[in-house]
MDAnalysis code that builds the backbone (N, CA, C; Angstrom):
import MDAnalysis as mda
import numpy as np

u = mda.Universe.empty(294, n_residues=98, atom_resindex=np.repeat(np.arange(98), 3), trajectory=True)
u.add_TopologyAttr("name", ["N", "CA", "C"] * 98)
u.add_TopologyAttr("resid", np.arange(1, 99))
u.add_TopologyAttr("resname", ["UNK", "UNK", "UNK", "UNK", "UNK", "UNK", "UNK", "UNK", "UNK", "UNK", "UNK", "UNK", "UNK", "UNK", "UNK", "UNK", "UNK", "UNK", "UNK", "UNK", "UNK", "UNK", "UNK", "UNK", "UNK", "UNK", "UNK", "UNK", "UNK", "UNK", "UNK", "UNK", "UNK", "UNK", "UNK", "UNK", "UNK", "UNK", "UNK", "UNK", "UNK", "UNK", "UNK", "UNK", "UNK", "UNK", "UNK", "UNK", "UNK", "UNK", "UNK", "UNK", "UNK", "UNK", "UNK", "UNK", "UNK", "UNK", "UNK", "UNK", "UNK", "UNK", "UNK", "UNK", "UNK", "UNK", "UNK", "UNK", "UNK", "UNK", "UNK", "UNK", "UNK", "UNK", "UNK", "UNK", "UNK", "UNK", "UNK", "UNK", "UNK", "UNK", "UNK", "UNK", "UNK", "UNK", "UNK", "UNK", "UNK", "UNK", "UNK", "UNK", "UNK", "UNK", "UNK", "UNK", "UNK", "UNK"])
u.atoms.positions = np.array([
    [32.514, 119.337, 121.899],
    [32.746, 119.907, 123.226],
    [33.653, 119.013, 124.068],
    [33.313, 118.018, 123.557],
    [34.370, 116.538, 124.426],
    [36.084, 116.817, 124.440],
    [36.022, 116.792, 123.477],
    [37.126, 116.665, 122.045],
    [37.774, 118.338, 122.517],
    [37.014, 119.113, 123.059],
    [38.105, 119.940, 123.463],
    [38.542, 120.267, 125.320],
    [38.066, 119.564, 126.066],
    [38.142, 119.148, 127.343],
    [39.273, 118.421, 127.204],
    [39.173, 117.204, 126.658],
    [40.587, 116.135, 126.226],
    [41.607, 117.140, 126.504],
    [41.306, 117.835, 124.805],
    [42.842, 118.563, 124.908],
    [42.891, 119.608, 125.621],
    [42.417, 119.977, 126.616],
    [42.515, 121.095, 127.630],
    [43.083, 120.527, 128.711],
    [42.722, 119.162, 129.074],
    [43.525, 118.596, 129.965],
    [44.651, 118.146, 129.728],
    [44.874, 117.581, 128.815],
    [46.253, 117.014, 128.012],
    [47.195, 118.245, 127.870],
    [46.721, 119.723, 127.273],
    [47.683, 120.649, 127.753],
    [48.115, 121.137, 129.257],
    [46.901, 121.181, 129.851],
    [47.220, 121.596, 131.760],
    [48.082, 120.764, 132.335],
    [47.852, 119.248, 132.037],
    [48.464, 118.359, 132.571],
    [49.867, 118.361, 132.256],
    [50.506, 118.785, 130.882],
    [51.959, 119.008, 130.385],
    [51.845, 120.393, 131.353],
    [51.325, 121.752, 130.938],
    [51.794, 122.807, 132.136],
    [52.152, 122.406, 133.466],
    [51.199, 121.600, 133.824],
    [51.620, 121.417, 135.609],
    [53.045, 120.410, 136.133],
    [53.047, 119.756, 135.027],
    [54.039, 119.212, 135.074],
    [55.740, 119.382, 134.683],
    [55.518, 120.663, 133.824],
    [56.381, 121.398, 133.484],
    [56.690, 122.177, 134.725],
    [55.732, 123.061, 135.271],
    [55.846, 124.000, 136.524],
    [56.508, 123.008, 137.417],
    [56.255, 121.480, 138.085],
    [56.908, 120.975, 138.874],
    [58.319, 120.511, 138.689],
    [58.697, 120.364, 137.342],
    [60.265, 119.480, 136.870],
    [60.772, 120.871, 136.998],
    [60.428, 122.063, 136.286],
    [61.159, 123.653, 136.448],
    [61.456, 124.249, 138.078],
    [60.479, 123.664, 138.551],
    [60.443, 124.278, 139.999],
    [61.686, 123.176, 140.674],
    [62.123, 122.277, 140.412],
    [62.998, 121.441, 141.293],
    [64.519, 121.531, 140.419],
    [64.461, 122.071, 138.783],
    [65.454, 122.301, 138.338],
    [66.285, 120.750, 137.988],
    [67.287, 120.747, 136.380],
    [67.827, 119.696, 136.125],
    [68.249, 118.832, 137.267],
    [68.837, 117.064, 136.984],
    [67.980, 116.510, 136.333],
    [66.211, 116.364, 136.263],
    [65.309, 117.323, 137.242],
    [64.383, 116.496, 137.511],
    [63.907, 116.383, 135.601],
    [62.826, 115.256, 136.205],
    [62.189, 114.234, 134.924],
    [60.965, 113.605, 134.761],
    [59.586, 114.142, 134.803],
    [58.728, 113.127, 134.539],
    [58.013, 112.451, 133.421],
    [57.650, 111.891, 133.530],
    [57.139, 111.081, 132.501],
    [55.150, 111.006, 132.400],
    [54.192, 111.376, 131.844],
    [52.987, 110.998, 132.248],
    [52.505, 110.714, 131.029],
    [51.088, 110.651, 131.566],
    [50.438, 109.819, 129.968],
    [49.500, 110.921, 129.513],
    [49.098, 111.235, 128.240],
    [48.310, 112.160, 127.992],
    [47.280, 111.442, 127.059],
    [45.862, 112.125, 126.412],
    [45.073, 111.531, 125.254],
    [45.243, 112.610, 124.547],
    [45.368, 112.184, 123.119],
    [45.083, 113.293, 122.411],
    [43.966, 113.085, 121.665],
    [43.090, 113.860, 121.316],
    [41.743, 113.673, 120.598],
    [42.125, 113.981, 119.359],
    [40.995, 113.213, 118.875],
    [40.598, 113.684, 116.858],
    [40.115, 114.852, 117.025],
    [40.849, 115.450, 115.777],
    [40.797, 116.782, 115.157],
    [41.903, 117.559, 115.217],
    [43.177, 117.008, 116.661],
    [44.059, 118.509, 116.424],
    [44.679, 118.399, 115.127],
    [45.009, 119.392, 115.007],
    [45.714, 119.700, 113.340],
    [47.061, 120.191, 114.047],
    [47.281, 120.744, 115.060],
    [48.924, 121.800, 115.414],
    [48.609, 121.579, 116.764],
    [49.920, 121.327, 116.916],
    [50.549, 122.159, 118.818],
    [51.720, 122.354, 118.751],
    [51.364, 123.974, 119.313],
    [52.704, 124.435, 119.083],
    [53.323, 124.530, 120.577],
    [54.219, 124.430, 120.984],
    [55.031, 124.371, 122.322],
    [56.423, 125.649, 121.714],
    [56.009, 126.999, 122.916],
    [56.529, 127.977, 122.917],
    [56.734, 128.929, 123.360],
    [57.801, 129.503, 124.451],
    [57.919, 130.084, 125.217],
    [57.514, 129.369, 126.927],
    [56.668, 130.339, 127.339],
    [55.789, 129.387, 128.456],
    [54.477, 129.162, 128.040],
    [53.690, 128.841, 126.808],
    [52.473, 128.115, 126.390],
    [52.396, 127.146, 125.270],
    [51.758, 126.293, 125.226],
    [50.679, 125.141, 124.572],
    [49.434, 125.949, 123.840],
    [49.688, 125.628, 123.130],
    [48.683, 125.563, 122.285],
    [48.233, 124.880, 120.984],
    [46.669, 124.422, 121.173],
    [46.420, 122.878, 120.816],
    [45.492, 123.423, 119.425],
    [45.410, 123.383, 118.320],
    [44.763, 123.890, 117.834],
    [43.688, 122.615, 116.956],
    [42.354, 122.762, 117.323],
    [41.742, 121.384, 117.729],
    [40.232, 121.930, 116.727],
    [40.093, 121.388, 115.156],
    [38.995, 121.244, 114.754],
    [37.722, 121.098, 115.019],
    [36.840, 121.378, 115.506],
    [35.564, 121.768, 115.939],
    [34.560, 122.759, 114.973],
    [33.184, 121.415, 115.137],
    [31.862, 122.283, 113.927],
    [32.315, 123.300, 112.763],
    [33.059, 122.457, 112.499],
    [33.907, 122.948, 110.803],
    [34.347, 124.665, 111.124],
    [35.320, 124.471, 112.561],
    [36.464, 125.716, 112.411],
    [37.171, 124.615, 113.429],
    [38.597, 125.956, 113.306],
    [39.969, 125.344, 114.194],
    [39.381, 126.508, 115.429],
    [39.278, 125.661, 116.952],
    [39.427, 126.260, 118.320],
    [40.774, 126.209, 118.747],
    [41.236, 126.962, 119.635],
    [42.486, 127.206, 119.881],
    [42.382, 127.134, 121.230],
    [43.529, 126.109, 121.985],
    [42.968, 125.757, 123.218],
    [44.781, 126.177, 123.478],
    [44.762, 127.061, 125.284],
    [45.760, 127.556, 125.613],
    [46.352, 126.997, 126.898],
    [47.290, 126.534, 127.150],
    [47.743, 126.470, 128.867],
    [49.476, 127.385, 128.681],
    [49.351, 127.529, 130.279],
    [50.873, 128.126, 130.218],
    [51.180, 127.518, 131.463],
    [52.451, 127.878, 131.376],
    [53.435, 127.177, 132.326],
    [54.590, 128.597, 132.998],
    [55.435, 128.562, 134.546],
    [55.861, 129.278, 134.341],
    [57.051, 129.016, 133.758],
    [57.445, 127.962, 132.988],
    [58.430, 127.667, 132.520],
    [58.884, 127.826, 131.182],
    [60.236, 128.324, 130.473],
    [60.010, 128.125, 128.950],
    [60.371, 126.852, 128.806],
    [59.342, 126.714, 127.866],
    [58.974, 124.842, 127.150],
    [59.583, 124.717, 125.669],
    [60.648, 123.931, 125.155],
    [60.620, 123.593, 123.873],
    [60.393, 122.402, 124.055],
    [60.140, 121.883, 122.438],
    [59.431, 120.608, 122.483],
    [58.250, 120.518, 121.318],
    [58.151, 118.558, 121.177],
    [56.853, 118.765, 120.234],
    [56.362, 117.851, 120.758],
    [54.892, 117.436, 119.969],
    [54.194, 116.349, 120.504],
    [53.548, 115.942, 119.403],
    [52.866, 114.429, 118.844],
    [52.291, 114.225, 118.041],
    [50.848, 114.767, 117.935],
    [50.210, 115.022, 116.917],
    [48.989, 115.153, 116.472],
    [47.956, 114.470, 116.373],
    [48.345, 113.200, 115.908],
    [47.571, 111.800, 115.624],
    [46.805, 111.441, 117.012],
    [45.444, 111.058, 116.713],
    [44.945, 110.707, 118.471],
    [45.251, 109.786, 118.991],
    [45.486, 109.758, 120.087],
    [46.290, 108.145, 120.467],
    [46.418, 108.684, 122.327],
    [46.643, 107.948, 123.078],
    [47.462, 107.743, 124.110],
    [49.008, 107.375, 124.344],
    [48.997, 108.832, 124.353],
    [50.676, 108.968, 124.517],
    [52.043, 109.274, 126.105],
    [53.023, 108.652, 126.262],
    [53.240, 109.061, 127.168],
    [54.658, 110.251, 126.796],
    [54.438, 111.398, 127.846],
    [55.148, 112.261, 127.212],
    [56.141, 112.357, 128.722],
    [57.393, 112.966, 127.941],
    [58.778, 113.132, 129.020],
    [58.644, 114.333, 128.966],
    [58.828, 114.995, 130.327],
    [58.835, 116.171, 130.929],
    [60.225, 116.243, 131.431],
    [61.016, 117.537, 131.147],
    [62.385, 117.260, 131.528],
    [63.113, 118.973, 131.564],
    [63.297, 118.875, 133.305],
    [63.562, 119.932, 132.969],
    [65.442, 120.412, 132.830],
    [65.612, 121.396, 132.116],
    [67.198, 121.376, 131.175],
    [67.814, 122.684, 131.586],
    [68.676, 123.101, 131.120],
    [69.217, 124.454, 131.481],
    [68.590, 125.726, 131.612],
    [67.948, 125.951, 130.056],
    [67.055, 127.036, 130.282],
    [65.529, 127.201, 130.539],
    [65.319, 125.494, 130.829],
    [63.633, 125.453, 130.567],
    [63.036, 123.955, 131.315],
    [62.462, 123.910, 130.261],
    [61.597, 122.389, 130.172],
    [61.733, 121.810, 128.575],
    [62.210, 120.403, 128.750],
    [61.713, 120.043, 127.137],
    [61.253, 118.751, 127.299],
    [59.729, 119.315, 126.380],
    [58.627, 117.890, 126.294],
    [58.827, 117.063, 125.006],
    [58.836, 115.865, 125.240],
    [58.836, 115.007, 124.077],
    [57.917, 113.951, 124.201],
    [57.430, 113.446, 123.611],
    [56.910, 111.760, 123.391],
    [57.907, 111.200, 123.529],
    [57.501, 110.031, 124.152],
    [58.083, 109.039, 124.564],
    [58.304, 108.124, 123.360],
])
């Protein structure tokens, strides 16, 4: 149940931050820190949503945020504390690890 809070925040926190770099338009740029928990297996970054797809009591949960922005971009899997670049570009937002 932990383990999917993490990544519920770790996706909202990329949405909201996407919505603010999109809302002020190129160059804006931020940078924040996210956790990622044990278990995700995928995140896919597409269109305007995240989605974290996060192992739990032997199935995959599928955890969603959106943004009003379109997002390309990836992010690692591995759990760790990561800081990710928020950047918003011509047609969108693109998230990367730092």
């Amino acid at each position: 149940r932990q383990m999917i809070s993490y990544a519920q925040n770790a996706a909202d926190k990329i949405t909201s931050t996407a919505d603010l770099v999109y809302s002020q338009g190129p160059p804006a740029k931020v940078n924040v820190k996210i956790y990622i928990p044990p278990g995700v297996g995928n995140i896919s970054i597409s269109g305007n949503m995240i989605n974290i797809k996060i192992w739990v009591n032997a199935g995959y949960s599928d955890i969603f945020s959106f943004s009003l922005a379109n997002m390309t971009g990836s992010l690692p899997t591995a759990e760790g504390n990561y800081w990710v670049s928020i950047e918003a570009v011509a047609d969108g937002v693109q998230i990367s690890a730092v």
